[in-house]
C-alpha positions in Angstrom: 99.4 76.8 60.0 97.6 75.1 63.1 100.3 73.7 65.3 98.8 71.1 68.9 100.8 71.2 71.6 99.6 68.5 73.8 100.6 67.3 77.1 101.0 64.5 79.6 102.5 64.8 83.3 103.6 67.2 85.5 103.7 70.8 85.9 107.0 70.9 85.0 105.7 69.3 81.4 102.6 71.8 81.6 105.4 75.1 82.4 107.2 73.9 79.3 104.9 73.3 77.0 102.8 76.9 78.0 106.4 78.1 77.1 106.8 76.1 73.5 103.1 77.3 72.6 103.9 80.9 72.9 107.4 80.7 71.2 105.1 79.3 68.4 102.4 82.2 68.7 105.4 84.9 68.4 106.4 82.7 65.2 103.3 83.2 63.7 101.4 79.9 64.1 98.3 79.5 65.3 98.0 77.1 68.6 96.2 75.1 70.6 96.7 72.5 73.5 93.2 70.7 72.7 93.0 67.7 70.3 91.7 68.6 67.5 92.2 68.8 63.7 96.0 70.7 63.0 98.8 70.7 60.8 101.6 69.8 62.9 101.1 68.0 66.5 104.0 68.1 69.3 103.8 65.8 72.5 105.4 65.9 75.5 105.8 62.9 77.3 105.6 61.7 80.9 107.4 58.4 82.1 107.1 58.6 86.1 105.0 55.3 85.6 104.6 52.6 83.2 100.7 53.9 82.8 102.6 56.9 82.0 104.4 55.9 79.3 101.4 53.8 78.0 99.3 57.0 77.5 102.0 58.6 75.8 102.4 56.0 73.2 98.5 56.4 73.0 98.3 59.7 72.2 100.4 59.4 69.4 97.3 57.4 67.6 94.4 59.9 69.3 96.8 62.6 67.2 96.3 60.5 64.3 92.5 59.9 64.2 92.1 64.1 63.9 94.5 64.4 61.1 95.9 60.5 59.5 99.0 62.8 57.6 99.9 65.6 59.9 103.4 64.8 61.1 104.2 64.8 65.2 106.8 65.7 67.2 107.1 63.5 70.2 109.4 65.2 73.0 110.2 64.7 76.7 110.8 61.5 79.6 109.2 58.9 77.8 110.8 59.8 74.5 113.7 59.8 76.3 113.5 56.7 77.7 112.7 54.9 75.1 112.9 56.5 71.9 112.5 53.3 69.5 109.0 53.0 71.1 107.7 56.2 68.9 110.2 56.1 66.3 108.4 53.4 65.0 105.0 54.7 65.4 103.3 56.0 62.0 103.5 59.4 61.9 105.9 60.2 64.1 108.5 62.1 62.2 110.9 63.5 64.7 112.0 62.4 68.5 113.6 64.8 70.4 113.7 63.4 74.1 113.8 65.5 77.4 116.6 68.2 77.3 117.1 71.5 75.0 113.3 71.6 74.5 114.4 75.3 72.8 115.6 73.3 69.9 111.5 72.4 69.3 111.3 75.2 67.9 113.6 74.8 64.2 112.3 71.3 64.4 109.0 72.8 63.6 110.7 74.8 61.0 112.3 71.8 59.6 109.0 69.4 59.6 107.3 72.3 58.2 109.8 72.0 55.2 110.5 68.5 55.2 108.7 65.8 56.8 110.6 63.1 56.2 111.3 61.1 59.3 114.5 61.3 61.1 116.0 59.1 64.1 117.7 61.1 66.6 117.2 62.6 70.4 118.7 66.1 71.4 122.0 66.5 73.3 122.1 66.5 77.0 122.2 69.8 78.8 124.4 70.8 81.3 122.8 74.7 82.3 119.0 75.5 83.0 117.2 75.9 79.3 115.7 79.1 78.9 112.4 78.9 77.2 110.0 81.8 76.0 108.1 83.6 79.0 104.4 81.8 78.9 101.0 84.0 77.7 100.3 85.9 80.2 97.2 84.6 82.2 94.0 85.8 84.3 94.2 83.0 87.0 97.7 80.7 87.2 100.6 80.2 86.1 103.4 77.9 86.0 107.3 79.4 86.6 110.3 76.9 85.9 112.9 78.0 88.3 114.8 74.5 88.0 115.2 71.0 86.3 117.0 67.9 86.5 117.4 65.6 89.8 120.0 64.7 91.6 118.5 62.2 94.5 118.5 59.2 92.8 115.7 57.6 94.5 115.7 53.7 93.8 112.1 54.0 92.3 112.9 56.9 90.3 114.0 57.3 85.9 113.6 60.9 86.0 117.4 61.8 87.1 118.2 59.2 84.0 115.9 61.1 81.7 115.8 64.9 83.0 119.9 64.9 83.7 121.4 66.3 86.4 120.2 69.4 88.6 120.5 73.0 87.1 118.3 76.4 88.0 117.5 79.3 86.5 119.4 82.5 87.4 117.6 83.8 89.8 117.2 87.5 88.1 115.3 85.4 84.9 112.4 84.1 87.0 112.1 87.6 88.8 111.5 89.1 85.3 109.2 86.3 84.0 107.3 86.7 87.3 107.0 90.4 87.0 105.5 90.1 83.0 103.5 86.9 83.5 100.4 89.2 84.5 98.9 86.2 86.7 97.7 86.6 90.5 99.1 83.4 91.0 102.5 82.0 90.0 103.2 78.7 90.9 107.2 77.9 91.0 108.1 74.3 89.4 111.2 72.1 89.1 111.9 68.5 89.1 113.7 69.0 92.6 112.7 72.6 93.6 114.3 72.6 96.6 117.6 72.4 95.2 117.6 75.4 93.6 120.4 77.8 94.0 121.8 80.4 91.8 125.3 81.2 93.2 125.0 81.9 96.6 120.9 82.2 96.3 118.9 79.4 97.4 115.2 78.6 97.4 114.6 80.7 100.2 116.7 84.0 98.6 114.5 83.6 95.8 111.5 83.8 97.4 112.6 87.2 98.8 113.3 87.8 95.5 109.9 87.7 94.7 108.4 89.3 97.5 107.8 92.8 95.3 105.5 90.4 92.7 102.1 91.6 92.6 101.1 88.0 92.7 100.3 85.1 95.3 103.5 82.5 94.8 102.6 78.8 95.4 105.6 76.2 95.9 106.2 73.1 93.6 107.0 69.8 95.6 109.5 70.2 98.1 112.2 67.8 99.8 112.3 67.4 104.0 115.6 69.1 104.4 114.6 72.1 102.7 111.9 72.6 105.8 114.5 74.6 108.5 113.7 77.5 110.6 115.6 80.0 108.5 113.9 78.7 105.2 110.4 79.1 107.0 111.5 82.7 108.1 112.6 83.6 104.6 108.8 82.6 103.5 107.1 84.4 106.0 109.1 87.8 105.6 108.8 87.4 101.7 105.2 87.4 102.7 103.5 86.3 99.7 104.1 82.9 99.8 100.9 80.5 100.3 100.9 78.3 103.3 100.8 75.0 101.1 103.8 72.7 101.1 103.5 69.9 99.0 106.2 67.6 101.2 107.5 64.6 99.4 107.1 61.7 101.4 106.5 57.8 99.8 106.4 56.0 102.7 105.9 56.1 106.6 108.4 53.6 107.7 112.5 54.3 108.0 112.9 50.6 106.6 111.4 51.2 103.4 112.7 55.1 103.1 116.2 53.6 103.2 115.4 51.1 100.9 114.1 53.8 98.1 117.1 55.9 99.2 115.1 58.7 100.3 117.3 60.7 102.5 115.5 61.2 105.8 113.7 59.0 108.5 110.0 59.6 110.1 111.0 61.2 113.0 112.3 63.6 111.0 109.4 64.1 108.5 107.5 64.7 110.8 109.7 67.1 112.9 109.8 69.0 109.5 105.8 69.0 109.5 106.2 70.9 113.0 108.8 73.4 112.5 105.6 74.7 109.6 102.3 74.0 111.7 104.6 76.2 114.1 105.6 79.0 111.9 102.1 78.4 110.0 99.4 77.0 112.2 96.6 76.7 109.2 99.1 75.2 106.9 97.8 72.9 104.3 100.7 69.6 103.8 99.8 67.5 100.9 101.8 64.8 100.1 102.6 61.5 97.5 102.4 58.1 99.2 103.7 54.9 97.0 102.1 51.4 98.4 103.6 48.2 98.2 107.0 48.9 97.6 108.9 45.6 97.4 110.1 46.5 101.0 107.0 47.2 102.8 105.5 44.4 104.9 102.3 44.4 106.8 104.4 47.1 109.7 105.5 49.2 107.2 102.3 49.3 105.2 101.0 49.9 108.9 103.5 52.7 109.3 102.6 54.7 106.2 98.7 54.6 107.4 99.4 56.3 111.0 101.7 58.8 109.6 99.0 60.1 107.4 97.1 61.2 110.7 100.3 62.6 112.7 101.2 64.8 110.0 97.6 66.2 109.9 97.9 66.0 105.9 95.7 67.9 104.3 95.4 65.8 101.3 97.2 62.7 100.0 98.1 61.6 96.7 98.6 57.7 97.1 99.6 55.4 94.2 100.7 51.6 93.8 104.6 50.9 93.5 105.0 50.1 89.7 108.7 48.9 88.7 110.7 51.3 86.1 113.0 48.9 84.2 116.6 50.6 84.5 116.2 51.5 88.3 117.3 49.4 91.6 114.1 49.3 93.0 112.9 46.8 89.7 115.8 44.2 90.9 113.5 43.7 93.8 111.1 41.3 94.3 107.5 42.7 94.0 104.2 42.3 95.9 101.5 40.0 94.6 99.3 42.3 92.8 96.7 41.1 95.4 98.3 42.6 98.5 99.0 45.6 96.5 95.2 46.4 95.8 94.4 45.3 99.4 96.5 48.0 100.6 95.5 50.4 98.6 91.5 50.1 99.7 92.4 50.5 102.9 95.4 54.1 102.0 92.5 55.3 99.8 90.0 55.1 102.8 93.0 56.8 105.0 93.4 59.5 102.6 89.3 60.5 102.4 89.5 60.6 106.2 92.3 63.1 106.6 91.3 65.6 103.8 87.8 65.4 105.5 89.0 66.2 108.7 91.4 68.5 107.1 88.7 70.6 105.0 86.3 70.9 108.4 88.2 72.7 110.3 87.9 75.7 107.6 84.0 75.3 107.9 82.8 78.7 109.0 86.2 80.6 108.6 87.3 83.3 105.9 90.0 83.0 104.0 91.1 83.8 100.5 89.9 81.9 97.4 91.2 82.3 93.5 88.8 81.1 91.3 89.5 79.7 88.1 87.0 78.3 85.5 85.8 75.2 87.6 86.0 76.3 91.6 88.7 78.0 93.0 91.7 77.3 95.8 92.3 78.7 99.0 95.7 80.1 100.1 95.9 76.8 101.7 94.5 74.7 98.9 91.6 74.1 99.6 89.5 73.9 96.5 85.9 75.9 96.9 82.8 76.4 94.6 80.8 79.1 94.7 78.1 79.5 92.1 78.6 83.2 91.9 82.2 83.4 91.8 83.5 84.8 88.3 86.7 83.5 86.7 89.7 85.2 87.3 88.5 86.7 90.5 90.4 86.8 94.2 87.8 87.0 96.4 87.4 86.8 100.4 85.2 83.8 101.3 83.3 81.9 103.9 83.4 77.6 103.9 80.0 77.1 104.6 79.1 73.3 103.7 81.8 70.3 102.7 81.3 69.0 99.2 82.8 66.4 96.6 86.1 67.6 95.9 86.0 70.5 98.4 83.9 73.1 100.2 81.0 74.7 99.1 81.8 78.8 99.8 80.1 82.2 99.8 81.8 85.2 98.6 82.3 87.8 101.2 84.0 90.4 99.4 85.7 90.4 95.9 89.1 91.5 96.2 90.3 92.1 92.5 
């Protein structure tokens, strides 16, 4: 029995559904994440933007044109937020939403036995959801440590979809990261930095983990997580990559209130100093949203500068798109025009600084994973090396900038 696992979204989605595909492997079916021809296909969802929940609904009928009478399993955020959408959909025989994604597995059982479509989405959780440890892997891998959001930004369904903030004790991940088998772990959650197990934070677990024979990479992380004692924690774990990916959205105060994100520039940027201090070749990366209802011409204005006094490495910048169900969609929005306007001009911001970023490394060593495309740097810095063989940590020289990166030459392979 050929079951698809296929998935849309985050890494949180991609940690998941890893998870789902080997709890189906141990139960003796035969998997894949590609689309192709199966017997059962299972979708999770992504909903953080309207496009978002577009290409989910699409999928459904990409499922369809490899196998028309298969029966799918739609699961996570935009199942959850709006169920009837793929309820409806032929084919579609069971809708299980965001939460207790360990229940996929007797919904399998049951499809398998009956396929008859049901309505219904799973209960809400109120602990972290323990899913089977992922196949273990040559290159990376993905370690859920924490879901759900508390923060309620204005723009923002996920807290609505995902519930409220629970982790994972912090003894589970240790052992996961331990039998993974991966030389680099990458630690996930829809709000990482509020983890905490008991009196164990983010920062305890990353001590936790400082006996893993593995590179650990940190998930997005929230401004008031960046304090001297958390940056301390990270550089006596001392296997933790210098790469924060620090949520930002917008450079102005004005519009930051107005998305209820919970700090100002000044301090932003103070966080981005208290880490070029305790890490001086630090790679920030960041998400920018333009045109929020709020931003003017200043504001706009604002988010552009900031980009260059926080020395970002590289920038993930996207138009505002409304959610229905949040505050930020009672506002009025920008004229598509102005929108697109701005974003030429972000877009052109954002080359600059990962330019600028990326050659500074020209000429210097550093450490390189490669995967099956190119590899990444400690501080994320993707490289290309023609030579370079999957799976391999190797010790590298930036020699010429490139499309997407820096062209490298190996040095000395590592493991």
């Amino acid at each position: 029995m050929k079951v698809c696992v296929f998935t849309l979204g985050c890494k949180q989605n991609e940690a998941e559904s890893a998870s789902i595909m080997q709890g189906l492997k141990e139960r003796g079916y035969e998997v894949t994440e590609e689309l192709c021809p199966a017997d059962l296909y299972l979708l999770n969802t992504c909903a953080v933007t309207a496009e978002a929940e577009r290409k989910s609904r699409q999928a459904v009928s990409r499922m369809r044109k490899f196998h028309a009478e298969a029966p799918i399993i739609v699961f996570g955020c935009a199942s959850q937020h709006d169920p009837m959408e793929f309820e409806k959909k032929e084919g579609v025989v069971r809708v299980a939403g965001a939460m207790c994604k360990d229940k996929i597995f007797s919904l399998v059982e049951e499809c398998m036995s009956d396929p008859t479509p049901m309505s219904g989405v799973l209960p809400s959780e109120t602990a972290f959801c323990e899913l089977p440890v992922p196949a273990r892997t040559r290159t990376r891998a993905y370690l859920r440590v924490q879901d759900g959001c508390d923060r309620f930004c204005s723009y923002c369904l996920i807290p609505y979809l995902r519930g409220r903030s629970r982790s994972r004790r912090l003894g589970s991940v240790v052992t996961e990261a331990q039998q993974c088998g991966a030389k680099e772990i990458v630690l996930t959650g829809i709000d990482l930095s509020s983890y905490r197990d008991g009196e164990n934070d983010l920062g305890d677990l990353l001590l936790a983990l400082r006996s893993v024979p593995a590179r650990i990479r940190l998930g997005s992380l929230e401004t008031g997580i960046v304090t001297d004692g958390f940056l301390r924690k990270m550089q006596e774990a001392g296997n933790i990559l210098p790469h924060f990916h620090l949520s930002l959205q917008s450079g102005s105060t004005k519009v930051l209130r107005s998305m209820n994100r919970r700090y100002t520039r000044e301090e932003y940027l103070a966080a981005c100093g208290r880490i070029y201090d305790a890490f001086p070749d630090a790679a920030i990366t960041t998400d920018i949203i333009v045109g929020f209802p709020t931003e003017g011409e200043e504001e706009f204005e604002e988010s552009l500068s900031i980009i260059g006094e926080a020395k970002f490495a590289r920038v993930h910048a996207f138009p505002f798109s409304a959610r229905e169900g949040t505050n930020a969609a009672k506002l009025k929005d920008l004229p598509p025009a102005v929108k697109k306007e701005r974003m030429e001009r972000m877009l052109a911001c954002c080359r600059a600084a990962e330019e600028s970023y990326v050659s500074r490394f020209l000429g210097r060593e550093l450490t390189a994973l490669f995967e099956e495309d190119g590899g990444y740097t400690e501080n994320y810095i993707r490289v290309f090396c023609k030579s370079a063989n999957e799976g391999t940590m190797s010790k590298v020289r930036l020699v010429k900038r490139c499309e997407g990166g820096a062209e490298c030459e190996i040095i000395q392979q590592l493991t």
